[in-house]
N, C-alpha and C positions, 0 to 999 in steps of 0.2 A: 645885382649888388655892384656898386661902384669900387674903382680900387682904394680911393677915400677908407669907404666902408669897411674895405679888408684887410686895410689896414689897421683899423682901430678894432679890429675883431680878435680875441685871442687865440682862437682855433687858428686861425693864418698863420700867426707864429710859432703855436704848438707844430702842425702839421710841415714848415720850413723848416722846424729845428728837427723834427724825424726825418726829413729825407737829407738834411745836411749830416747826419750820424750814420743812415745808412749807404750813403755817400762814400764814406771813408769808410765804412767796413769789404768796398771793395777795392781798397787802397791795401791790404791785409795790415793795417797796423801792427807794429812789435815792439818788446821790451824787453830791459833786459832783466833777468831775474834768478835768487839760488833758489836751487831744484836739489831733489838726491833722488841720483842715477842708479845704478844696480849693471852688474856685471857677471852674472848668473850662470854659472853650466849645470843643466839637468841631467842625470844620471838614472835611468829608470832598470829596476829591476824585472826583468822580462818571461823571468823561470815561470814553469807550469802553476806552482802554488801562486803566482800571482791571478790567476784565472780564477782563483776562489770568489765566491758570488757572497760577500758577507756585507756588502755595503746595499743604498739602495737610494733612487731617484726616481722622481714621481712614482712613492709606492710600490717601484718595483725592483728586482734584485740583480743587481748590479757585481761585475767583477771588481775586482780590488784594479788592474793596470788599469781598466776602462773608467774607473772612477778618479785614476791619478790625471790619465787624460783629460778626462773633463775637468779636472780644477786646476790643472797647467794652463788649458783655452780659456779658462776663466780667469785664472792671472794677469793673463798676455795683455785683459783689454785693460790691467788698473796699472801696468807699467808703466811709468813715466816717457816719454820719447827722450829718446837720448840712452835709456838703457840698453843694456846689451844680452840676448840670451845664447847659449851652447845648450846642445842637446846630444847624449850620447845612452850607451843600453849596456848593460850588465846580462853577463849568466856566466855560468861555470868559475872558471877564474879571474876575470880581467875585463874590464868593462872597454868599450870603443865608440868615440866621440865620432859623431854623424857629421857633426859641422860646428866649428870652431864660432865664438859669440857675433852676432849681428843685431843692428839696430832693432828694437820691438815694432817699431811704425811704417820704417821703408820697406823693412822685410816680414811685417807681420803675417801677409798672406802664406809665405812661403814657411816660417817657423808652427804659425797653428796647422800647415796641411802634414809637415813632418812630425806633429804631435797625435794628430787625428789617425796619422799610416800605421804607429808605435802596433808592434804586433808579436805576440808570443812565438811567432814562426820564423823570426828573427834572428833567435839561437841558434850557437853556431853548435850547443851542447849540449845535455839535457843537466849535467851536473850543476848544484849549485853552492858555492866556498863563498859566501858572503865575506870571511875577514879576509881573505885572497883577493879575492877583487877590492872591498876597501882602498887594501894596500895599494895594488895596481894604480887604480884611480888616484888615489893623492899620491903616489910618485908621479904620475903622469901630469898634474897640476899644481905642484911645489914650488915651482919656479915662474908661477904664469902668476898676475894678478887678477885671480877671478874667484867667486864664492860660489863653491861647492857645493847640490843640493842632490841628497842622495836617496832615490826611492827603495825604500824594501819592507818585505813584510818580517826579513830575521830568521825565515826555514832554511836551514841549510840541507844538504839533500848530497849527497848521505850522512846523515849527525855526525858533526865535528868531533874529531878524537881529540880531547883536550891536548895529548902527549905532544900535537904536532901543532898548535894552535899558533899561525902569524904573527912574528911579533911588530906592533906597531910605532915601539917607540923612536926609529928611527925616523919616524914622519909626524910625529907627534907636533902639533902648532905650526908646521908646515906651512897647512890650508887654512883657511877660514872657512865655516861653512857650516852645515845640518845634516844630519841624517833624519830625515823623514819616516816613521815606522807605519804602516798600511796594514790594515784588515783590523777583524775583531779578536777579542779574548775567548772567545767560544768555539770549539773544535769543528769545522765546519768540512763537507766532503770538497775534493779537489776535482775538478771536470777534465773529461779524458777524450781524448779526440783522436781519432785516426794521422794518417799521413796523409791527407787532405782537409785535414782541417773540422770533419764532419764530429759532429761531438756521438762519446760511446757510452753516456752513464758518466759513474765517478772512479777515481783509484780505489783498487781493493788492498787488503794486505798484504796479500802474495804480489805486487806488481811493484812496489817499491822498496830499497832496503831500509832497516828499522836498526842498522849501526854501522860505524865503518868498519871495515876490513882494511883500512890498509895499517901496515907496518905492524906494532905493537899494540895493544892493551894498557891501559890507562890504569887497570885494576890491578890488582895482586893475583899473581896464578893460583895460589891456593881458593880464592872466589870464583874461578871461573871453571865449572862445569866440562869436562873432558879435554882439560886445557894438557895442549902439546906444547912446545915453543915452537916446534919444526913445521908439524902437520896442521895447528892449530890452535894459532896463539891468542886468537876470541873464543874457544872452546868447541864441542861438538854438535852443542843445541842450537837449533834452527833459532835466530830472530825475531822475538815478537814485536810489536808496538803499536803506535796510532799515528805513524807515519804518511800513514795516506789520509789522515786527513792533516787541518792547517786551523792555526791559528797566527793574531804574531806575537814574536817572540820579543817583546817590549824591552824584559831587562837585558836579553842579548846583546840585543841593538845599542842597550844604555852603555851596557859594560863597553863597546866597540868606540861610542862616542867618545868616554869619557880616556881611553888608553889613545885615540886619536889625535885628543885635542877640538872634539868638535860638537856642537850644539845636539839637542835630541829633543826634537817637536811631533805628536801625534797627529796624522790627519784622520780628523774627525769629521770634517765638512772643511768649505770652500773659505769661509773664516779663519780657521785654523792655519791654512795655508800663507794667507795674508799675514800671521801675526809673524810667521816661522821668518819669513822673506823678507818683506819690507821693515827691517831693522837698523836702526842707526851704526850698529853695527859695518852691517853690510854696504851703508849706503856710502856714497861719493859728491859730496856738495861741488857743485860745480853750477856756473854763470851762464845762463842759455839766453837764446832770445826767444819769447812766448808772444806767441800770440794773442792778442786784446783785441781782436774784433770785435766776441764777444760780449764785450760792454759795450762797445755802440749798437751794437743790436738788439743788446738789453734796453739804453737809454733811449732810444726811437721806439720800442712797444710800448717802455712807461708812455711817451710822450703823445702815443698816440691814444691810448687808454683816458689820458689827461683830458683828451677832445671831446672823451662826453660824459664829461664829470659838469653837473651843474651846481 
C-alpha cells in the first residue's frame, strides 16, 4: 500500500491519533481540581473483649479488632491522596498515638503494615475505662485539627460504677469525629490465651470481675447484702454476671457520643465504614493537581477499538 493509500485510509488516522494520545500519557498530564481531603486519626480499641469472634469473612469467624483491621485496609485504598491518616490504640485508661497523620499514598505502605501489626498484645493493661480513655483521647486532640475515629465495642472491664463516671463536658465539641461501636448484640464467649499468645478456650466466671469495687456503691446500703461501709461497702456476696462473655454495648457508646459531642456509626461491614468517614462533614475541599492520563488512555483504546468497526 502506497503512502497515497494510507493516507486516504481511515485506520491510518484512527491508529496516529492512538499513539499521539498515548504519546502524552507519558508526558503525565495534570489538572487542577477540588477534591475533599480527610485528616483522620484512628483510635482502635485493643482490650481482650475485642478478640471476640462475632463478626465473619468469607463464611468464617472472624474477631471484632481483626475485622476493624481489615476495613481500615480497605479504607486506605478509597482515600483520596492528599488525605492524611493517624493511628493510635486504646486499653485501660488512655489511649496512645503510634504516629501522628501522614499522606495515605506516599506512606500507604507503611500506614496499612502498622494497621495489619495492631495486636491485642499491645496492652500496656488488661483494664478497660472506655469513658477514661475517651476523655484522654480528645484532650489529647482538642487543639490539633484532625477527625477523630474511635474504635470500640463499649465493655468496660470492670463495669463502671456510675458514682465515679468521667465527666465529659469539658471537652464536649472540642473534636469533631465518631465513635465507631464493633461487635454484635448477641452475648458471645471471649477467647483466652496464655502469655504467649497461644489461645486456652474462653473466659469463665470465675476469671473476670462482674462489678467494681472501687470506692463507693452506687446503691443504697440498705439493698446491698452484708453491707459494711468499712469492711464492705459492695456487700459480702460473691459477684455474679455474664461478664465473660461480650457483646456491644451500643447505647453506652450512644450515651458517651452524645455527652462528647460526637457522631455514633455501627460497623456492620466495609460500607458502613465508608458512610461514617468520608462525610462532608469531615472533609476539606481543597485545589490539588490530578492526574488525567487516564483519558488519553482511555481515548487511544476507543480509537483503537474504532479500527475495526466496519
Amino acid at each position: 500500500m502506497t503512502i497515497a493509500q494510507n493516507l486516504r485510509d481511515f485506520r491510518f488516522w484512527l491508529l496516529a491519533a492512538a499513539l499521539l494520545c498515548l504519546s502524552v500519557v507519558f508526558f503525565h498530564p495534570q489538572t487542577r481540581a477540588q477534591v475533599s481531603l480527610y485528616r483522620l486519626v484512628f483510635i482502635v480499641d485493643i482490650t481482650r473483649s475485642m478478640n471476640t469472634e462475632d463478626y465473619q469473612l468469607d463464611k468464617q469467624p472472624l474477631g471484632r479488632l481483626q475485622y476493624v483491621k481489615y476495613a481500615l485496609r480497605q479504607e486506605l485504598l478509597k482515600l483520596p491522596c492528599g488525605s492524611q491518616v493517624g493511628l493510635g490504640v486504646f486499653t485501660e485508661r488512655r489511649s496512645t498515638l503510634l504516629f501522628e497523620p501522614i499522606e495515605v499514598c506516599s506512606g500507604f505502605a507503611e500506614i496499612d503494615a502498622a494497621i495489619a501489626a495492631l495486636d491485642w498484645r499491645m496492652a500496656w493493661a488488661a483494664d478497660s475505662r472506655i469513658a477514661s480513655g475517651l476523655l484522654n483521647t480528645l484532650e489529647m486532640l482538642k487543639d490539633k485539627d484532625r477527625t477523630l475515629v474511635f474504635f470500640s465495642d463499649g465493655q468496660e472491664a470492670p463495669p463502671p460504677n456510675p458514682r465515679y463516671k468521667p465527666d465529659l463536658s469539658a471537652v464536649k465539641d472540642q473534636v469533631k469525629g465518631v465513635i465507631v461501636g464493633v461487635g454484635g448484640d448477641q452475648l458471645s464467649p471471649i477467647p483466652k490465651f496464655d502469655a504467649k499468645g497461644q489461645r486456652q478456650g474462653f473466659y469463665k466466671p470465675d476469671d473476670v470481675p462482674h462489678r467494681s469495687s472501687f470506692g463507693e456503691s452506687d446503691l443504697n446500703p440498705e439493698k446491698i447484702q452484708g453491707y459494711n461501709a468499712r469492711n464492705a461497702p459492695f456487700g459480702s456476696e460473691a459477684a455474679t454476671g455474664d461478664e465473660h462473655m461480650s457483646r456491644l454495648h451500643e447505647s453506652y457508646l450512644r450515651q458517651l457520643a452524645a455527652e462528647s459531642g460526637l457522631q455514633y456509626w455501627r460497623l456492620t461491614d466495609v460500607g458502613s465504614l465508608d458512610q461514617a468517614l468520608q462525610q462532608a462533614e469531615f472533609a476539606k475541599p481543597s485545589q490539588r493537581q490530578v492526574d488525567i492520563g487516564w483519558r488519553y488512555a482511555g481515548l487511544a483504546l476507543l480509537l483503537l477499538a474504532a479500527m475495526y468497526v466496519k
